[in-house]
Backbone as XML, in Angstrom:
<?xml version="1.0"?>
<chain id="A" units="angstrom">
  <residue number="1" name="UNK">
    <atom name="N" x="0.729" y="91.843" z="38.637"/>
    <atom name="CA" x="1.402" y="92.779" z="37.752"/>
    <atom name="C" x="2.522" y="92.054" z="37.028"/>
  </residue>
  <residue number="2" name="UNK">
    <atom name="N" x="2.862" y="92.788" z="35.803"/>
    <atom name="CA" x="4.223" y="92.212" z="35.082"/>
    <atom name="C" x="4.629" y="93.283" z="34.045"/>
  </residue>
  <residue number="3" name="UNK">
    <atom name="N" x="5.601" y="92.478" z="33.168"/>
    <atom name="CA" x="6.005" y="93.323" z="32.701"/>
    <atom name="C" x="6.572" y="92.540" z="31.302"/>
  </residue>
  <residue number="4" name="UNK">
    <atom name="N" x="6.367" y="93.060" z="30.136"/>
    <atom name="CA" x="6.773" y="91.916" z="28.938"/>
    <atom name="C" x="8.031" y="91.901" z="27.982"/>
  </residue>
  <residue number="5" name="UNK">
    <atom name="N" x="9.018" y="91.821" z="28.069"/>
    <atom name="CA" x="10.149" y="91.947" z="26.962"/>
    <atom name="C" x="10.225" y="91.030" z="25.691"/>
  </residue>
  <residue number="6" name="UNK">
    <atom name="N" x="10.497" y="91.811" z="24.720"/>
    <atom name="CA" x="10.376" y="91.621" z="23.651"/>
    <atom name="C" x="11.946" y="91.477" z="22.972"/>
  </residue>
  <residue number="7" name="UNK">
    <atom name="N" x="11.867" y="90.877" z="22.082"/>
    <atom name="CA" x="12.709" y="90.182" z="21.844"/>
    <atom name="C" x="13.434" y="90.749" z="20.417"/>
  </residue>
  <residue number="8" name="UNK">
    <atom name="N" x="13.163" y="91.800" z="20.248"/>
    <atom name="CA" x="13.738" y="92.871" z="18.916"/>
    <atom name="C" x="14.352" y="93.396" z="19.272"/>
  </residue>
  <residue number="9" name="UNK">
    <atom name="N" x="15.486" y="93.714" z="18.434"/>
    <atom name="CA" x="16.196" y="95.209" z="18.458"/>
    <atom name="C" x="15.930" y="96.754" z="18.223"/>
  </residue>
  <residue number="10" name="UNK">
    <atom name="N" x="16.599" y="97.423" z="18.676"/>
    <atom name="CA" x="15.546" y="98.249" z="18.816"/>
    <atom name="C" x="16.357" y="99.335" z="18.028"/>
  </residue>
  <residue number="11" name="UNK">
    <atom name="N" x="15.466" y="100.177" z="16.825"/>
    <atom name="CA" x="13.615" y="100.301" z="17.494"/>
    <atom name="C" x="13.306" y="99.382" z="17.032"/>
  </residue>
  <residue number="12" name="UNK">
    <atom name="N" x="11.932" y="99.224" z="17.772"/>
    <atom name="CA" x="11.486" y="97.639" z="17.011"/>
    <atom name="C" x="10.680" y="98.381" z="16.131"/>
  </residue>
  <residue number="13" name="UNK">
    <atom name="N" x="10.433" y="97.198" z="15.396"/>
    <atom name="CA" x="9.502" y="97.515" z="14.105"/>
    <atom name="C" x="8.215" y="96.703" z="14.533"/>
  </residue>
  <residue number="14" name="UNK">
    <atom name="N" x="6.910" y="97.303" z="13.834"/>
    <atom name="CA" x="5.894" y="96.651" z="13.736"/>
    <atom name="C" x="5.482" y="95.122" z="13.147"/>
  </residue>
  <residue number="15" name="UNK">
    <atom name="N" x="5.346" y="94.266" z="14.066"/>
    <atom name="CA" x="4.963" y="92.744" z="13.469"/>
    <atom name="C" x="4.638" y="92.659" z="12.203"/>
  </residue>
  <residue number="16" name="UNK">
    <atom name="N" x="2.985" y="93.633" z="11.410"/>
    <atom name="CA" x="2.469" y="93.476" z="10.593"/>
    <atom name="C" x="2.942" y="94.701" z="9.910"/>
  </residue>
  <residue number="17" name="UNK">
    <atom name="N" x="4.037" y="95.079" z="9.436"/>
    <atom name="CA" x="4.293" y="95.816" z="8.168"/>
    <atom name="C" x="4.636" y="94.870" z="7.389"/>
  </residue>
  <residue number="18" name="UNK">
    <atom name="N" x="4.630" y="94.700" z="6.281"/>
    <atom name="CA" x="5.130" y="94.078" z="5.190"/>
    <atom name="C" x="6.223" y="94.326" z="4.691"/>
  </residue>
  <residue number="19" name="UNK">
    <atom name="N" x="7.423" y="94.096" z="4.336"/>
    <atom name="CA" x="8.301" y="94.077" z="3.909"/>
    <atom name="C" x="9.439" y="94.560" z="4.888"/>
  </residue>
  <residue number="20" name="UNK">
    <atom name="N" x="8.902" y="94.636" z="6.376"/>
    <atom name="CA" x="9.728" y="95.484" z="6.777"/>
    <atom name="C" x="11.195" y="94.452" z="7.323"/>
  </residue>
  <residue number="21" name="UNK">
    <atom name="N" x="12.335" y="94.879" z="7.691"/>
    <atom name="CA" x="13.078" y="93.413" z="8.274"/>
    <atom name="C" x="12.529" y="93.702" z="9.815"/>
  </residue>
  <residue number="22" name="UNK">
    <atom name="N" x="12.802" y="92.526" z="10.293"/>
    <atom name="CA" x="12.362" y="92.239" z="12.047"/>
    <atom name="C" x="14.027" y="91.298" z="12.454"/>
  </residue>
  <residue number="23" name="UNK">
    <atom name="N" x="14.472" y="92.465" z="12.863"/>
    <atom name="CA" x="15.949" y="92.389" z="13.242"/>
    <atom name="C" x="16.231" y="91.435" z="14.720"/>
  </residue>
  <residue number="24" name="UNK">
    <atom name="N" x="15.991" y="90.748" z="15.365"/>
    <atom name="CA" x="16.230" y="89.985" z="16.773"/>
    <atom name="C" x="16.929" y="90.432" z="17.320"/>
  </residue>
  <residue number="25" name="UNK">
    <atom name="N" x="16.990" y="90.390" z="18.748"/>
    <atom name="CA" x="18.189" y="90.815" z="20.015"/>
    <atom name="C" x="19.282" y="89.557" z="20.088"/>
  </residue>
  <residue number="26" name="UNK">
    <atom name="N" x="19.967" y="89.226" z="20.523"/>
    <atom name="CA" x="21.251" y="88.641" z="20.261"/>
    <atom name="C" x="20.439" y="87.566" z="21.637"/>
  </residue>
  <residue number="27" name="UNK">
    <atom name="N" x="20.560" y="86.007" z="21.826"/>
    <atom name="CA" x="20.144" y="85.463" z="22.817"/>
    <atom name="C" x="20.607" y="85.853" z="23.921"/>
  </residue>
  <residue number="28" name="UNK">
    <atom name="N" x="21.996" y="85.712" z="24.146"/>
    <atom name="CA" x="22.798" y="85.795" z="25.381"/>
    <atom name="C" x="22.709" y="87.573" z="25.601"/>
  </residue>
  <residue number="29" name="UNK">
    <atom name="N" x="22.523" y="88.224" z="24.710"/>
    <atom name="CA" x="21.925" y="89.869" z="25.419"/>
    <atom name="C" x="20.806" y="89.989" z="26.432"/>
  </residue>
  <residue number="30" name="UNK">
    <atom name="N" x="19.852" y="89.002" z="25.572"/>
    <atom name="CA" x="18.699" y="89.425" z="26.098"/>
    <atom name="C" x="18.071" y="88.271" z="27.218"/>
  </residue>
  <residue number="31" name="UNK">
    <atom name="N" x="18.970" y="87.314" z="27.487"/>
    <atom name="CA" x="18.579" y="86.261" z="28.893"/>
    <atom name="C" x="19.101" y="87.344" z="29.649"/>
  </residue>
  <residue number="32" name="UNK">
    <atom name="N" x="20.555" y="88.080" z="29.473"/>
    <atom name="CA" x="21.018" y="89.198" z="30.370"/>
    <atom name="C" x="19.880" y="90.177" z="30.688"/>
  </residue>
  <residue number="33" name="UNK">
    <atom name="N" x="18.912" y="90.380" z="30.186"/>
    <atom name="CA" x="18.001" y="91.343" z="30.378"/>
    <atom name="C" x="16.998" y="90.874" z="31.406"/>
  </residue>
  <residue number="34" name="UNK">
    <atom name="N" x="16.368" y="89.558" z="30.516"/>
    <atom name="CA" x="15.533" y="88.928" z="31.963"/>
    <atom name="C" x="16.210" y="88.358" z="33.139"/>
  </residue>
  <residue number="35" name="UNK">
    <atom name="N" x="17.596" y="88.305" z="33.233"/>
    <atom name="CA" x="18.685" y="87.708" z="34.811"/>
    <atom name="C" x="18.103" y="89.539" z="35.476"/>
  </residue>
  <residue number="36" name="UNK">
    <atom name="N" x="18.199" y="90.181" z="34.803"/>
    <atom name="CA" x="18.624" y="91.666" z="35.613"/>
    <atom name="C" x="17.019" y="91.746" z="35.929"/>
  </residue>
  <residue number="37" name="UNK">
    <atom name="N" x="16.001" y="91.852" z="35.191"/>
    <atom name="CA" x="14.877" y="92.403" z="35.557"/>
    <atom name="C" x="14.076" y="91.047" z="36.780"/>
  </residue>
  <residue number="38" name="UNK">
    <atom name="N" x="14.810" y="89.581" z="36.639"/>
    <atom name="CA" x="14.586" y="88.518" z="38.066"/>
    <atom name="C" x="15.538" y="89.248" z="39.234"/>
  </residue>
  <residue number="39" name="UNK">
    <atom name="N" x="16.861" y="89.867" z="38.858"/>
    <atom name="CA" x="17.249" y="90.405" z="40.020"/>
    <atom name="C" x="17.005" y="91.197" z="41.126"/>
  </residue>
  <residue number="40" name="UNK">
    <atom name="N" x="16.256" y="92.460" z="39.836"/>
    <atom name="CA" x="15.531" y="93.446" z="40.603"/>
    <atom name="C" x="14.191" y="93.257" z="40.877"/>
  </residue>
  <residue number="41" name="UNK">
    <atom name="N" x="13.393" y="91.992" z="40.832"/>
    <atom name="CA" x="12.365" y="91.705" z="41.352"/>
    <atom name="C" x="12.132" y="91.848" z="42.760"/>
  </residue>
  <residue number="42" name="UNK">
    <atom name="N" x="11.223" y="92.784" z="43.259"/>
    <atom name="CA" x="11.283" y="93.144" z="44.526"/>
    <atom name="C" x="9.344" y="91.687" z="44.978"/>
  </residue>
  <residue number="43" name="UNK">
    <atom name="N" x="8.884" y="91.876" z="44.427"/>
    <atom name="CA" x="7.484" y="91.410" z="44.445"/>
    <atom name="C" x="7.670" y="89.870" z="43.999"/>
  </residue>
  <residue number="44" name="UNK">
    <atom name="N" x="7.338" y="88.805" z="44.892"/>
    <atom name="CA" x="7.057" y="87.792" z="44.335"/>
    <atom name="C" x="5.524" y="87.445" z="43.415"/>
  </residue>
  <residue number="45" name="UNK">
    <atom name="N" x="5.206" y="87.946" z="43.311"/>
    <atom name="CA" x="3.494" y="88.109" z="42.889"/>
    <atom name="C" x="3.731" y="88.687" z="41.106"/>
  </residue>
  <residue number="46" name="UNK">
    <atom name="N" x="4.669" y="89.759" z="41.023"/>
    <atom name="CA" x="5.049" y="90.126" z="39.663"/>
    <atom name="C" x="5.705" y="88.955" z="38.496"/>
  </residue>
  <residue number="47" name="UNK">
    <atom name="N" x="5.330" y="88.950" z="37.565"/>
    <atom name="CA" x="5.683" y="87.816" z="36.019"/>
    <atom name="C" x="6.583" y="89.119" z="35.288"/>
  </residue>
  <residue number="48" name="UNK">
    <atom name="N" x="7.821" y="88.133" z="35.068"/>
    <atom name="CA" x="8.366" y="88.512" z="33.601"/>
    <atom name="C" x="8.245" y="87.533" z="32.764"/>
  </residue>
  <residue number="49" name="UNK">
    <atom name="N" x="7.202" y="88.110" z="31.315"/>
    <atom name="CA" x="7.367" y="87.814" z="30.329"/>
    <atom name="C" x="8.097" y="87.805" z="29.109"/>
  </residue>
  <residue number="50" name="UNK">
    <atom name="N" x="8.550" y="86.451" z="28.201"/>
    <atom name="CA" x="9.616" y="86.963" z="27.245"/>
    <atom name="C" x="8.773" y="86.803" z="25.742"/>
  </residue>
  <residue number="51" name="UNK">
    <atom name="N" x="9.177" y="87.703" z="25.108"/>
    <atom name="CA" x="7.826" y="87.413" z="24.269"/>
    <atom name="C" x="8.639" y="87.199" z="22.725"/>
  </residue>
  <residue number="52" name="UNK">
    <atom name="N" x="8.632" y="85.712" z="22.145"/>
    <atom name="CA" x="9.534" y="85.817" z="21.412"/>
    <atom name="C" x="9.122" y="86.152" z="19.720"/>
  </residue>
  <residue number="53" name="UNK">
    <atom name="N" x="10.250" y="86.447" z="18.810"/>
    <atom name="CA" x="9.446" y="87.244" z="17.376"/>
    <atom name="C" x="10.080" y="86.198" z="16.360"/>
  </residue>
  <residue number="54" name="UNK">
    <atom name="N" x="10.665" y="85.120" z="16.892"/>
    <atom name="CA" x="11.437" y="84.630" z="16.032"/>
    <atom name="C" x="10.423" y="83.737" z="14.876"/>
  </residue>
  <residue number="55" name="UNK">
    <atom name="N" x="9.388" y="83.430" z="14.751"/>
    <atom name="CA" x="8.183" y="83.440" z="13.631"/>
    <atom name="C" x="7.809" y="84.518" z="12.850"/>
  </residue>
  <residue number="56" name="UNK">
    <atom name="N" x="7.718" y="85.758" z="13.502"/>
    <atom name="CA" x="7.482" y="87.053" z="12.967"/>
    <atom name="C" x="8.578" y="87.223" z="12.381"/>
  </residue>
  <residue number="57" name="UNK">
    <atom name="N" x="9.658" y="86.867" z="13.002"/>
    <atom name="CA" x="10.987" y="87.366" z="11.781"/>
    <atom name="C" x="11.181" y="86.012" z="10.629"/>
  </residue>
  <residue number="58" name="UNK">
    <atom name="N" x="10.021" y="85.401" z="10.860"/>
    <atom name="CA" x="10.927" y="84.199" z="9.650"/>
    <atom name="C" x="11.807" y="83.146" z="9.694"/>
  </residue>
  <residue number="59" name="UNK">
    <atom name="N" x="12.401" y="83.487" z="11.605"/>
    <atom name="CA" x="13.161" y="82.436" z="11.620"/>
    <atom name="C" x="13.132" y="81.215" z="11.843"/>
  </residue>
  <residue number="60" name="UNK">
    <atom name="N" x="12.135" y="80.376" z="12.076"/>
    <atom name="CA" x="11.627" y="79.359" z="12.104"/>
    <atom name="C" x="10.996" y="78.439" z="13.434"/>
  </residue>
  <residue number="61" name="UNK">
    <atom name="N" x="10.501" y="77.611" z="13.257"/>
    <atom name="CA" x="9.807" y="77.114" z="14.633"/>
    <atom name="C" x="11.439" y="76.460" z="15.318"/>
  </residue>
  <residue number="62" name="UNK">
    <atom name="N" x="12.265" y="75.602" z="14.957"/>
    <atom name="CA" x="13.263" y="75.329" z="15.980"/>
    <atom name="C" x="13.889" y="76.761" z="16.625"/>
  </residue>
  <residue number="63" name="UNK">
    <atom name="N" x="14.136" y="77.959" z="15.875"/>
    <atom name="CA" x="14.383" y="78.816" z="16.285"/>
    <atom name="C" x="13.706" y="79.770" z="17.763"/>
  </residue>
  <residue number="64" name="UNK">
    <atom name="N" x="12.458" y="79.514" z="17.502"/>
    <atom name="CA" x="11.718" y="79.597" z="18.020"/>
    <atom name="C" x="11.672" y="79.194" z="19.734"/>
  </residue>
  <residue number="65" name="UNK">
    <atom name="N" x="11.781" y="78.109" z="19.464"/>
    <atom name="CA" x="12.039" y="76.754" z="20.447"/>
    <atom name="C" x="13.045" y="77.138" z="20.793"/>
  </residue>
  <residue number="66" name="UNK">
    <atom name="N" x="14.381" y="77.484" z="20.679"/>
    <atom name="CA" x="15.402" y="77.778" z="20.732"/>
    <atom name="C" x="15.445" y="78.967" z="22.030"/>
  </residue>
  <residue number="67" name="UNK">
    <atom name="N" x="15.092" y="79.631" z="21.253"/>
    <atom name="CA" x="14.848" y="81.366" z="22.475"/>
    <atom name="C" x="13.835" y="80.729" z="23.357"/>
  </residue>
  <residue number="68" name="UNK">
    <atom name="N" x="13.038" y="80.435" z="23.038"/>
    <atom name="CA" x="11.957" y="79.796" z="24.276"/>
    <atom name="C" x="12.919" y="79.564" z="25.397"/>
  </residue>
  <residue number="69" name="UNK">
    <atom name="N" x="13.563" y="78.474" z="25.386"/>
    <atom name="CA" x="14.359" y="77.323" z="26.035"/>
    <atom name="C" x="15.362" y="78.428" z="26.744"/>
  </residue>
  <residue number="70" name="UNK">
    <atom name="N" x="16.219" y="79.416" z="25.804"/>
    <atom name="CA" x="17.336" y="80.057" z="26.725"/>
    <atom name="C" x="17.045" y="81.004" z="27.395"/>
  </residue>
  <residue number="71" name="UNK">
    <atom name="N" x="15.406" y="81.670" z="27.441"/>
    <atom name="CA" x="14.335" y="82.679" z="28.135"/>
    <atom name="C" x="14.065" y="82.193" z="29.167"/>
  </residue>
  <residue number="72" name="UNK">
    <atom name="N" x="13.502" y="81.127" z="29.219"/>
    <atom name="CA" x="13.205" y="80.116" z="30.058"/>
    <atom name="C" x="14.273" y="79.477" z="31.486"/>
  </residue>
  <residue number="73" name="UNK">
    <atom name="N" x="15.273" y="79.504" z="30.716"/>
    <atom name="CA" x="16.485" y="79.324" z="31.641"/>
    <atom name="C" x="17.207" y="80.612" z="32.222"/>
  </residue>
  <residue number="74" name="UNK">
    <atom name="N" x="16.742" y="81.364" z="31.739"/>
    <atom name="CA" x="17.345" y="82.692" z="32.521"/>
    <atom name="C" x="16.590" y="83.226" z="33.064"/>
  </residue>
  <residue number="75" name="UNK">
    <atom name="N" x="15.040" y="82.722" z="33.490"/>
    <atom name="CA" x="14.343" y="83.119" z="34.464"/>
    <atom name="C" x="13.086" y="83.652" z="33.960"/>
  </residue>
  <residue number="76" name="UNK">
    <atom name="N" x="12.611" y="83.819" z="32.891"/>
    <atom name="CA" x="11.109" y="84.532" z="32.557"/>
    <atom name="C" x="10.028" y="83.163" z="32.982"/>
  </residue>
  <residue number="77" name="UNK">
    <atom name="N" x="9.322" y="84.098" z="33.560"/>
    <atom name="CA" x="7.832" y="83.214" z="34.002"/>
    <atom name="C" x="7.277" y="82.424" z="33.562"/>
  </residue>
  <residue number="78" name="UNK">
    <atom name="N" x="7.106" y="83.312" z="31.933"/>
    <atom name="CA" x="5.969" y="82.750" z="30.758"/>
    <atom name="C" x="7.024" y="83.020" z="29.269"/>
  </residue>
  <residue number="79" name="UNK">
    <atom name="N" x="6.215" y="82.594" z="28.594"/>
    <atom name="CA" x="7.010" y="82.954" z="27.202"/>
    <atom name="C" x="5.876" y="83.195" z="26.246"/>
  </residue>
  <residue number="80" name="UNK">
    <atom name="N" x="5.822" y="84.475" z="25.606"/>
    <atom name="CA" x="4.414" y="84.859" z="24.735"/>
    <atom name="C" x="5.244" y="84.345" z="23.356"/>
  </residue>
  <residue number="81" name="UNK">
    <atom name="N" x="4.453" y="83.614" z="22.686"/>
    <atom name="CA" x="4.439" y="83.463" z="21.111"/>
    <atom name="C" x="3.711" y="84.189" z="20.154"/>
  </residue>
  <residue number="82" name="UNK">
    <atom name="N" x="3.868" y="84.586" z="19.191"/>
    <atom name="CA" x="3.381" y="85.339" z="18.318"/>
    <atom name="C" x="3.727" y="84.824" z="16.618"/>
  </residue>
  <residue number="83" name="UNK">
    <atom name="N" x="2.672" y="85.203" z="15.901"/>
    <atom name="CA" x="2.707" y="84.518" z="14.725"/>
    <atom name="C" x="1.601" y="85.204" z="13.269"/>
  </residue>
  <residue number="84" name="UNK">
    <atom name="N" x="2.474" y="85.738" z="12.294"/>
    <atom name="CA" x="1.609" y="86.268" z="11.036"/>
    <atom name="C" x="0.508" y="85.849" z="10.982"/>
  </residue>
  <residue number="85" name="UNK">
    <atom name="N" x="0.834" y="84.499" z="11.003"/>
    <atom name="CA" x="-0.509" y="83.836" z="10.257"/>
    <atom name="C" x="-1.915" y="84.095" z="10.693"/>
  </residue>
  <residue number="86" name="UNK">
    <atom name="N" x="-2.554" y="83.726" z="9.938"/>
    <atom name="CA" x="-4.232" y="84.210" z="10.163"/>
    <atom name="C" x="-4.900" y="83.072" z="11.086"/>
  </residue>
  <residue number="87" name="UNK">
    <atom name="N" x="-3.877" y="82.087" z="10.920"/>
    <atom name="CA" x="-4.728" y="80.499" z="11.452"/>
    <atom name="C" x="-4.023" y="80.381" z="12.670"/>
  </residue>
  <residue number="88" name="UNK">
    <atom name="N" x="-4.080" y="79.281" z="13.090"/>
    <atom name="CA" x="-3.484" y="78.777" z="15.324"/>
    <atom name="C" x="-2.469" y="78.617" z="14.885"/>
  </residue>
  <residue number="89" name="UNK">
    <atom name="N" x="-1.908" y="77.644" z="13.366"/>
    <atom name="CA" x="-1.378" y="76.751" z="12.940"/>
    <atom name="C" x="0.140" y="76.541" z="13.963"/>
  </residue>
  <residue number="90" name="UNK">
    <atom name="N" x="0.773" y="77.470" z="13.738"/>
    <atom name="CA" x="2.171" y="78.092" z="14.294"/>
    <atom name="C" x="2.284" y="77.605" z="15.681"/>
  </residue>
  <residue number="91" name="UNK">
    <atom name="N" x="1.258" y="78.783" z="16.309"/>
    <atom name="CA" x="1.465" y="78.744" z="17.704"/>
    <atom name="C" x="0.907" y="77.633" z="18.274"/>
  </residue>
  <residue number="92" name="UNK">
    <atom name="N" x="-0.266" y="76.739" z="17.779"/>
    <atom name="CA" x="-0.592" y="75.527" z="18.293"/>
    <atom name="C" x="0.613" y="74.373" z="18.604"/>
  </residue>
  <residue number="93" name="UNK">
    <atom name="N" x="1.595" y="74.641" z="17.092"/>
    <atom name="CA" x="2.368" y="73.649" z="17.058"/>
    <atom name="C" x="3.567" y="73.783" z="18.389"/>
  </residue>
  <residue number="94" name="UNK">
    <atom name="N" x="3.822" y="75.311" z="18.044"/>
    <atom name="CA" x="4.818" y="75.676" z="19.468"/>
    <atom name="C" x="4.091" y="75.225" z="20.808"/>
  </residue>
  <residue number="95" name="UNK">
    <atom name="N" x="3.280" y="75.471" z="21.084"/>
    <atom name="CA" x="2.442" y="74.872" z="22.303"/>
    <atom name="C" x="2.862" y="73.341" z="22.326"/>
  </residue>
  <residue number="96" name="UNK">
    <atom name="N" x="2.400" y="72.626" z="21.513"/>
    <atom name="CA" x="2.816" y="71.151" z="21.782"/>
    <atom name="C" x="4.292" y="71.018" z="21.677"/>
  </residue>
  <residue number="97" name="UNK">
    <atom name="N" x="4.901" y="71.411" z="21.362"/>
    <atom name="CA" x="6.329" y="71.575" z="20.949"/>
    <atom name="C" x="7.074" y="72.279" z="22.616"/>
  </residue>
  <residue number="98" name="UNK">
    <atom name="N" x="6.382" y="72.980" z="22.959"/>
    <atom name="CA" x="7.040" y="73.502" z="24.116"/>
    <atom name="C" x="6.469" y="72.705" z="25.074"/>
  </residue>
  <residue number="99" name="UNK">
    <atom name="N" x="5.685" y="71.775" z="25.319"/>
    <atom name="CA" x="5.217" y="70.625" z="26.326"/>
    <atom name="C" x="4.954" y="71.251" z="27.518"/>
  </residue>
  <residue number="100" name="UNK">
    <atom name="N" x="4.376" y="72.491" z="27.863"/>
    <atom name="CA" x="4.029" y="73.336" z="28.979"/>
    <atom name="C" x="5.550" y="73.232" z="30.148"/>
  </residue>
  <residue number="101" name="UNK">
    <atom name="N" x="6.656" y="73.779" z="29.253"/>
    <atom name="CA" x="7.454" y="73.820" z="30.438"/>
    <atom name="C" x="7.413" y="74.886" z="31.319"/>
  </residue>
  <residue number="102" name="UNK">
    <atom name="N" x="6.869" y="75.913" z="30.761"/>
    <atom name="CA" x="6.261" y="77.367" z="31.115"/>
    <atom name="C" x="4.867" y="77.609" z="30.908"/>
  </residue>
  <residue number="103" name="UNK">
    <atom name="N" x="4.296" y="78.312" z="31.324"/>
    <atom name="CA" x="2.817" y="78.953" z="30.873"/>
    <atom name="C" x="3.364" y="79.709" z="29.785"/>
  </residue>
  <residue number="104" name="UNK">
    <atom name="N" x="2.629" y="79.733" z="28.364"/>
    <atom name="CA" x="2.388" y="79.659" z="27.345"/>
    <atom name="C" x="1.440" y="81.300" z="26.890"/>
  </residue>
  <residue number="105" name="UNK">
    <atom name="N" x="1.791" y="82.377" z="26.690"/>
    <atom name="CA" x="0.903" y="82.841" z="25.635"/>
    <atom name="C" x="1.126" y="83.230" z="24.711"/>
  </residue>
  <residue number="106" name="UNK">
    <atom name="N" x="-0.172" y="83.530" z="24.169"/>
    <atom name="CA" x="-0.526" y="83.133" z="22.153"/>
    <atom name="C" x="-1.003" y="84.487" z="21.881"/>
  </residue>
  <residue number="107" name="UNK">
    <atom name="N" x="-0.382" y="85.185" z="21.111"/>
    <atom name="CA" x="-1.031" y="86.871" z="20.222"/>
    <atom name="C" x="-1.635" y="85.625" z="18.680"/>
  </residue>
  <residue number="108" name="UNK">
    <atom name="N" x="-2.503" y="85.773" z="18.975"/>
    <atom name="CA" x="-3.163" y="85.221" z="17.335"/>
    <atom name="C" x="-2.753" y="85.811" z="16.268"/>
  </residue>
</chain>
């Protein structure tokens, strides 16, 4: 079992609207979110996932990398990537770019 946090403010908005803005959670808010939801982990068997939007919002692959890295250090399992594009292009590159410091997933 798990459970996935997302990395918008809320409300969140839909990935694929067009024009819409895709507003981000503040970093140091939201490692506070995954410290609290590793705290109250009762189950070693349960994953928190952090699932980051910072491609969906435009902000770029170091950005990207960026939240990865401070998700990562505040305790999430995995880190889901996500990406407009129609092609791997993005998330392939984040994959090599993130050098499997975590298990890795990809929303195409």
């Amino acid at each position: 079992a798990g459970v996935c946090f997302e990395d918008k403010q809320f409300p969140k908005t839909n990935s694929f609207i067009d024009g819409e803005r895709q507003p981000l959670a503040d970093v140091e808010e939201f490692c506070g979110r995954i410290k609290a939801g590793k705290d109250a982990q009762t189950d070693p068997d349960f994953s928190l996932v952090a699932r980051v939007e910072a491609l969906i919002a435009g902000w770029g692959m170091d950005e990207a990398l960026r939240r990865a890295e401070a998700y990562h250090k505040a305790g999430a399992d995995a880190i889901l990537i996500h990406s407009k594009l129609s092609r791997p292009d993005e998330v392939l590159q984040f994959a090599r770019e993130w050098a499997g410091r975590s298990p890795v997933v990809i929303v195409p």
